[in-house]
Every structure is written in C-alpha cells, then in structure tokens.
C-alpha positions in Angstrom: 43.2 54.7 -50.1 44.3 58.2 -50.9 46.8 58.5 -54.6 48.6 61.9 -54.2 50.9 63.9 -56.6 54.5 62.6 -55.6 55.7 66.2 -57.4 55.4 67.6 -54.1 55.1 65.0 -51.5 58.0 62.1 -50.8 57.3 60.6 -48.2 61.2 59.6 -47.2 62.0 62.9 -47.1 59.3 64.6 -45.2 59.7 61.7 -42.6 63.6 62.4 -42.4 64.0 65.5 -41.9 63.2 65.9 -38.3 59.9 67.0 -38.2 58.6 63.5 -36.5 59.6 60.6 -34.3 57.1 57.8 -34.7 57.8 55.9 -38.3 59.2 53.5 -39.2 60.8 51.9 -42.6 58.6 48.8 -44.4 59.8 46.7 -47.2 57.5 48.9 -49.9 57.0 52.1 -47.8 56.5 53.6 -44.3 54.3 53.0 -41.6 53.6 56.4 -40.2 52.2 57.1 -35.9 49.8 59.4 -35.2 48.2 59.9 -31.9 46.2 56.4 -32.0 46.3 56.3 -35.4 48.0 54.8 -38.4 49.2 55.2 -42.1 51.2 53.6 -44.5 52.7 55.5 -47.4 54.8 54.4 -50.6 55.1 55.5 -54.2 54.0 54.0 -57.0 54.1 55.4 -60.7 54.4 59.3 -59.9 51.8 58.8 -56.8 52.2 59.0 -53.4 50.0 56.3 -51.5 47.9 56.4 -48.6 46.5 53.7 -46.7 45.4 54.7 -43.6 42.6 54.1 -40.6 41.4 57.8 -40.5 40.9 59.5 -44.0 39.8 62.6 -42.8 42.3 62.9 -40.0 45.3 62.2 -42.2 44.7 64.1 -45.0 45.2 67.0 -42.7 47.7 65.5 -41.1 49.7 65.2 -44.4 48.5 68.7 -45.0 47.4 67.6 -48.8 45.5 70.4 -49.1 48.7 73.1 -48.8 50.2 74.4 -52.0 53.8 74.5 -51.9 54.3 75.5 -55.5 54.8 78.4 -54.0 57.2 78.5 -51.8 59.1 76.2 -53.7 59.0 78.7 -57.3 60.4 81.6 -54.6 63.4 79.4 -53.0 64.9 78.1 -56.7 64.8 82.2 -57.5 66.7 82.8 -54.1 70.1 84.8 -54.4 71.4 81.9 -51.8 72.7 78.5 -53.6 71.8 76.7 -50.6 68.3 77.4 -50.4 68.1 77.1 -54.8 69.6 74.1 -54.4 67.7 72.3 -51.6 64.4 73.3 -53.0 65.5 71.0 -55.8 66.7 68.4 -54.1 63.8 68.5 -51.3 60.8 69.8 -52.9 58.9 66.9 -51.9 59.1 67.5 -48.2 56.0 68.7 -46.4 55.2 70.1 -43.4 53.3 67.4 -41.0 50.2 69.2 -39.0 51.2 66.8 -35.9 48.4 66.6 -32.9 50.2 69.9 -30.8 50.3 68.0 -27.3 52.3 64.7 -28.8 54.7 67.2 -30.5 55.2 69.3 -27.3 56.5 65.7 -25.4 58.4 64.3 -28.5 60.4 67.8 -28.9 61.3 67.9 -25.2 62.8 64.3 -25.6 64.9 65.8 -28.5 66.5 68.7 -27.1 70.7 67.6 -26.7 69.4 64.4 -28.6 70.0 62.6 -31.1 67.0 61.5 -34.0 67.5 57.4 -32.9 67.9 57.4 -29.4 64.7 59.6 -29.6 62.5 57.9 -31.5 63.8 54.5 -29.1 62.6 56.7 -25.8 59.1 57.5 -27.4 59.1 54.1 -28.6 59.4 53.2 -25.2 57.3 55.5 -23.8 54.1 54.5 -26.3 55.0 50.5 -25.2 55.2 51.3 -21.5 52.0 53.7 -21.4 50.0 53.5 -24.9 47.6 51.2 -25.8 48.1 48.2 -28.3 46.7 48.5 -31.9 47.0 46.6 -35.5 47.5 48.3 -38.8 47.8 46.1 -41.9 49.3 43.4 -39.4 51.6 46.1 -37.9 51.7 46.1 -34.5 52.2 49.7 -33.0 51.4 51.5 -29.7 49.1 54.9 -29.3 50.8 58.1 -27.9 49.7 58.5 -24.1 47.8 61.2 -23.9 48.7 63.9 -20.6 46.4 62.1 -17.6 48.5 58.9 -18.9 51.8 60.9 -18.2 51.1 62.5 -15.4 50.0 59.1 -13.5 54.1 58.7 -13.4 57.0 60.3 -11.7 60.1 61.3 -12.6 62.1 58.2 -11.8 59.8 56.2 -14.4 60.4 58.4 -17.0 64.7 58.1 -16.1 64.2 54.0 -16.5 62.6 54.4 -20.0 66.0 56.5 -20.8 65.1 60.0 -20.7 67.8 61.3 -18.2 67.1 65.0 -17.0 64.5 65.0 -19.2 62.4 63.1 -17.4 61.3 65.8 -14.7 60.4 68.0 -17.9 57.7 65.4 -19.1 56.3 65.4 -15.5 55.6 68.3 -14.7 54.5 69.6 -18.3 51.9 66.6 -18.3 50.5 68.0 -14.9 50.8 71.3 -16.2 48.2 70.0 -19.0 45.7 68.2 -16.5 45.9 70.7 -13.7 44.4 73.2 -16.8 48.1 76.0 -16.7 48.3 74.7 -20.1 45.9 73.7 -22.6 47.5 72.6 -25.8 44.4 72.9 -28.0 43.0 76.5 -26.9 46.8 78.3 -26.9 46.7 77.5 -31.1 43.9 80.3 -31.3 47.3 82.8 -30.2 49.5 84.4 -32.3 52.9 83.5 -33.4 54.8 85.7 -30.9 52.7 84.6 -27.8 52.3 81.1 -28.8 55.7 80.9 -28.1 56.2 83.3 -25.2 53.6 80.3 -24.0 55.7 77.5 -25.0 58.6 79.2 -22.8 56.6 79.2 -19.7 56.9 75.3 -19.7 59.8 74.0 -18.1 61.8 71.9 -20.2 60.9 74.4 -23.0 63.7 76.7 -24.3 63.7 78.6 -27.7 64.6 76.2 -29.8 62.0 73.4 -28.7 59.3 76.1 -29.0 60.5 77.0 -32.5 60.1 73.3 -33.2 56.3 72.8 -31.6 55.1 76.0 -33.0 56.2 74.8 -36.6 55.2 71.0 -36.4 52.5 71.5 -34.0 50.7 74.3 -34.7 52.0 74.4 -38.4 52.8 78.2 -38.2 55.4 78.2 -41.1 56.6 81.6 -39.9 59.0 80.0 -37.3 62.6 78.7 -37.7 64.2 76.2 -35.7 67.7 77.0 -34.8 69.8 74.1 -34.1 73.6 73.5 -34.7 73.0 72.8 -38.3 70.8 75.9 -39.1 74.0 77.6 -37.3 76.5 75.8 -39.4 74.2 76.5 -42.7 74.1 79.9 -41.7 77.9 80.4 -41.3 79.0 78.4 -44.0 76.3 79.2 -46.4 75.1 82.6 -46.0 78.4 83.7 -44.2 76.6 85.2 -41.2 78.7 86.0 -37.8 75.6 86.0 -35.2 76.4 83.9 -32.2 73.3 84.3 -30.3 70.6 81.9 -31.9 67.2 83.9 -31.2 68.8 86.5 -33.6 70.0 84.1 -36.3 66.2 82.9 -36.6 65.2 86.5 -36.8 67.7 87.0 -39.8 65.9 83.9 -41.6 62.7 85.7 -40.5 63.5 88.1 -42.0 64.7 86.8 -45.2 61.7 84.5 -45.8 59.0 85.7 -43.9 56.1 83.4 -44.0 58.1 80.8 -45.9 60.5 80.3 -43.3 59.7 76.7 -41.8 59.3 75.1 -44.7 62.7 76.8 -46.2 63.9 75.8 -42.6 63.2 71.8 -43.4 64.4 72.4 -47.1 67.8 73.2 -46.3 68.1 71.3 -43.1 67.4 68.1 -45.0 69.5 69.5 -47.6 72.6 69.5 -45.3 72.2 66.5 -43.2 70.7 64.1 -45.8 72.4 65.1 -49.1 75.2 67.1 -48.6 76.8 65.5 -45.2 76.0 61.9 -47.4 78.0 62.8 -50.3 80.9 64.2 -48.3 80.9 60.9 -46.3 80.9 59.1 -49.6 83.8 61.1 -51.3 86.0 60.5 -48.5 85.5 56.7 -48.8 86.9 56.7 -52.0 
C-alpha cells in the first residue's frame, strides 16, 4: 500500500479528464486497468491510497515521482483566467505514464467518440480477447496485447461496436507484429518525429497522435486539440485560428513544456466544472 499527498494527486479527477478508458467507480474509490494489471485508489485524511498488484509498475504509472508544483505555481500567475482558474480547481490531476501500445488502440477507438461508448468498446474488447484476472474480488480483463489483435479481422472488431474503426485496429496491430512499428523503441524519438511516426499509422490523424504522444509517451510538450480545446480557445483566449495544428502551436507556444498538463487542466476545467455549473443554473 502506497499513502500519497492528495495536494497534488485526486484521483477523480485525473481519471475524468480523458486521459484513460479503463476504470471504473467503487463504493470507496476506483479500481484503475493497466495492461494486466490492477489498482485501486481512494482518499483518506489528506492521502491518496494505493493498493495495487505491481508497486513498482504503478508508481510510475501514477507518475508519483513528477513535481507539478511547478507547473501549477506558473498557471495560477497566468495572464489567462481560464488557465488561473483551472489550476485551482484541477491541481490534483496528473498525467498517467500509460503502457504506449494500449494507448495507441484506446485513442483510435476515441477519435469521433464519445468517453462511454469508448470505454464500453474497450471493455468489450479486453472481455472478448484479454485474459481473466481478480483484484480485491474485482473481476477485470487484461488489455490484448498486438499478436492478440491481429489474430482478428475487421468484421470482428465491427461486432464489438467499433464501426470504421475497426479496419484501423487491424491493420495497426499487424503493423506492430510484422515489426513497421514498434511502440517501445519509437519513445527513444523526439517530439516532432514521434509524431510524424504516429501519422504513418492509419487510423492516426493529429489529434490522436497529440493524444498518444502525451499519455503514452508522457511528453508534456504536446496539446491535444479537440472541439473543447477549440471552444476554450475561442471563448477564452479569443483566438480566430480555424485550422487545429496551428491552434496547438499557439498553446505551444504559450506554455512550452507545460503544455499537456495545462491542456488536461483546462480541459477538465471546462467539461467537468464549468459545463456542470451551467447545466445546474439552468435547472433552477
């Protein structure tokens, strides 16, 4: 068991806002998917607990050893009130070191997705293809790995829900066994040409890249540009690019090596707490 400083780590927060697919909510906590592996995390008292199956192995998954201090005293002192004020609100999200080849398949699911239906098709997918496992008498299914994928075709993949997805996670998981890609040696490339990489994949466009070079590879100088990084941008730093490789440059810009975790600050920001007490106030 692992007792962590909740100051900068809640774990409902770094869970929700969309870095990951496989949790799911317990009566005192989360139980968090890895791979084969297993954790469960609640708070208690000020600390964040760990129970897991694989010290070792999650304490770099949870990246406890990263300072975000940091980061977090340079967005409150931001000229932007969106990025002052997330950091507040969402200081206790972290960003997840995820094994690079599960987040590769689990982003390509996402693209034109929405965060449930996703996490049902991977869901699915660890059921139909995974192998069974118990975790503090949770049942839960391992991640296939690529020679697990590749056994099926496309038409398999359309059954388990994936639509025109489904000849994306095909061919990528050949790519992977036939040796065109290897998702553990491309992680020794830089920034730039880890994603010029990614894009050679099909199924892989900029934004899904973005997203796997961030919570795959953990390089924290990407940002993810999806339609509410675009609607933050225009409403919130009154910006008038349309073309979305260009509005990630402009945050590149901005916050240099900061950027992904800025990126999850203010995206969770916007969907979580903002969008929530809109919703709220027009209950009323």
């Amino acid at each position: 068991m692992i007792n962590f400083d909740s100051e900068f780590f809640s774990p409902k927060d770094t869970l929700e806002c969309g870095q990951i697919f496989r949790y799911k909510s317990l009566n005192d906590g989360f139980l968090v998917l890895s791979q084969d592996k297993a954790c469960k995390l609640s708070e208690r008292s000020g600390k964040t607990i760990i129970e897991c199956d694989d010290e070792e192995y999650f304490k770099n998954f949870l990246d406890l050893d990263g300072d975000y201090s940091g980061v977090y005293s340079r967005a409150t002192a931001s000229e932007f009130d969106i990025v002052k004020n997330s950091a507040k609100v969402a200081k206790g999200v972290r960003i997840l070191r995820q094994a690079p080849e599960e987040t590769l398949f689990s982003f390509i699911v996402s693209q034109n997705n929405m965060i449930p239906r996703i996490k049902s098709i991977i869901e699915r997918t660890c059921v139909a293809l995974g192998e069974k496992k118990t975790f503090m008498g949770e049942e839960y299914y391992s991640f296939p790995k690529a020679e697990r994928l590749a056994e099926k075709d496309a038409d398999f993949y359309k059954e388990l829900g994936y639509g025109y997805r489904a000849d994306y996670i095909h061919e990528v998981s050949k790519a992977i066994i036939n040796g065109k890609f290897d998702p553990l040696s491309v992680g020794e490339l830089s920034t730039v040409e880890l994603k010029k990489t990614l894009l050679t994949l099909k199924g892989v466009g900029p934004k899904v890249a973005d997203c796997v070079t961030l919570f795959g590879y953990h390089r924290t100088d990407s940002f993810p540009v999806d339609t509410w990084i675009e609607k933050i941008y225009r409403e919130d730093f009154k910006g008038e690019i349309k073309d979305r490789k260009k509005i990630a440059e402009y945050f590149l810009g901005l916050f240099g090596d900061d950027s992904g975790i800025i990126q999850q600050y203010i995206f969770h920001y916007k969907r979580n707490i903002e969008s929530a007490a809109i919703n709220n106030e027009k209950k009323r």
